[in-house]
C-alpha positions in Angstrom: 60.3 162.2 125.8 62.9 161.1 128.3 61.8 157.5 127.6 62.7 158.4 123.6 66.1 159.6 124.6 66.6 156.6 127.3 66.1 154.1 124.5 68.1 156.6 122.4 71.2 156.3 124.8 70.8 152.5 125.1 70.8 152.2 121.3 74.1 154.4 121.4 75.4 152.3 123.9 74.4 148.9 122.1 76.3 150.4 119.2 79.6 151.3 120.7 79.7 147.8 122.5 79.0 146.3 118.8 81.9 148.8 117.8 84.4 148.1 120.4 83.6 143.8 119.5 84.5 144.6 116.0 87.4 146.1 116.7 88.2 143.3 119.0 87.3 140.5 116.6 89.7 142.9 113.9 93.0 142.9 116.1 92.4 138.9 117.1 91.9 138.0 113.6 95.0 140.3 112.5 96.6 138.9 115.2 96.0 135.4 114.2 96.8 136.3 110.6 100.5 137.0 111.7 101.1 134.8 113.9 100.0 132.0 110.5 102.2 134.4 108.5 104.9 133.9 110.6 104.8 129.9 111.0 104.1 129.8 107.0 107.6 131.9 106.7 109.3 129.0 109.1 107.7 126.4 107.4 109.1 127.6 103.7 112.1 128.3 105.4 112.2 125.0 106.6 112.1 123.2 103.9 114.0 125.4 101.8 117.2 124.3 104.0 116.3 121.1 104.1 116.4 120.7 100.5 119.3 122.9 100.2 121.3 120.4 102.8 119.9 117.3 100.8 120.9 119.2 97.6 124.7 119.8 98.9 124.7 116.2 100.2 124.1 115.3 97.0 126.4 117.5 95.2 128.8 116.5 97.9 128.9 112.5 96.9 128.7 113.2 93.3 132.0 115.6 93.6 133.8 112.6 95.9 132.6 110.1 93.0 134.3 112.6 89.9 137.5 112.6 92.5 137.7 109.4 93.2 137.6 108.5 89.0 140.0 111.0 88.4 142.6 109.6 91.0 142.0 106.2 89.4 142.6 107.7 86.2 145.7 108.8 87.2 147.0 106.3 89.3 146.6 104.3 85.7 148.3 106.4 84.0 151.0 106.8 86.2 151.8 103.2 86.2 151.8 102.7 82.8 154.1 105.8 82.3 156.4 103.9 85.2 155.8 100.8 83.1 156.5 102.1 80.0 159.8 103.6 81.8 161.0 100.6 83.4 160.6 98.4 80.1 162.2 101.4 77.8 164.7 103.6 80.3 168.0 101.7 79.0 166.9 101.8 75.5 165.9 105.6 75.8 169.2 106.5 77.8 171.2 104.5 74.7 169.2 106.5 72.1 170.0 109.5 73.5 173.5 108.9 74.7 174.3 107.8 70.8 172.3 111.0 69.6 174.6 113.2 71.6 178.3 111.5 70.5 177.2 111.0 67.1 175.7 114.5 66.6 
């Protein structure tokens, strides 16, 4: 009888040392799960900015490009309006001038 209940208690104590491994194994693994969780998080993150900075650069040279046309659109215009005004200012200035007196 004691021998049944010896073998009993070892079996029992087999069991809680299986137990108390499983639980082990459980928190390592859920351990290891988070820590993976974590570096997948910085790793998205990661390359989220890095495409956001390559993005802006991007936008950033195209917005300097549609500036830099627009200036030279202007600066065109501009000179042909001072063209146009140093060919035409005396002739304007008599148009007017007669427009007034002989109104």
């Amino acid at each position: 009888m004691d021998e049944i209940i010896n073998e009993i208690i070892e079996i029992e104590k087999r069991a809680q040392n299986i137990m108390k491994e499983a639980r082990d194994m459980k928190e390592e693994l859920l351990s290891t799960i988070d820590h993976d969780i974590e570096k997948m998080k910085e790793s998205y993150l990661s390359r989220a900015n890095d495409r956001i900075k390559f993005v802006r650069e991007d936008e950033d040279k195209n917005t300097a490009k549609a500036i830099e046309k627009i200036d030279n659109e202007k600066s065109q215009v501009l000179n042909k309006l001072q063209s146009n005004y140093d060919t035409n200012a005396s002739a304007w200035v008599d148009t007017m001038f007669n427009n007034i007196v002989n109104s």
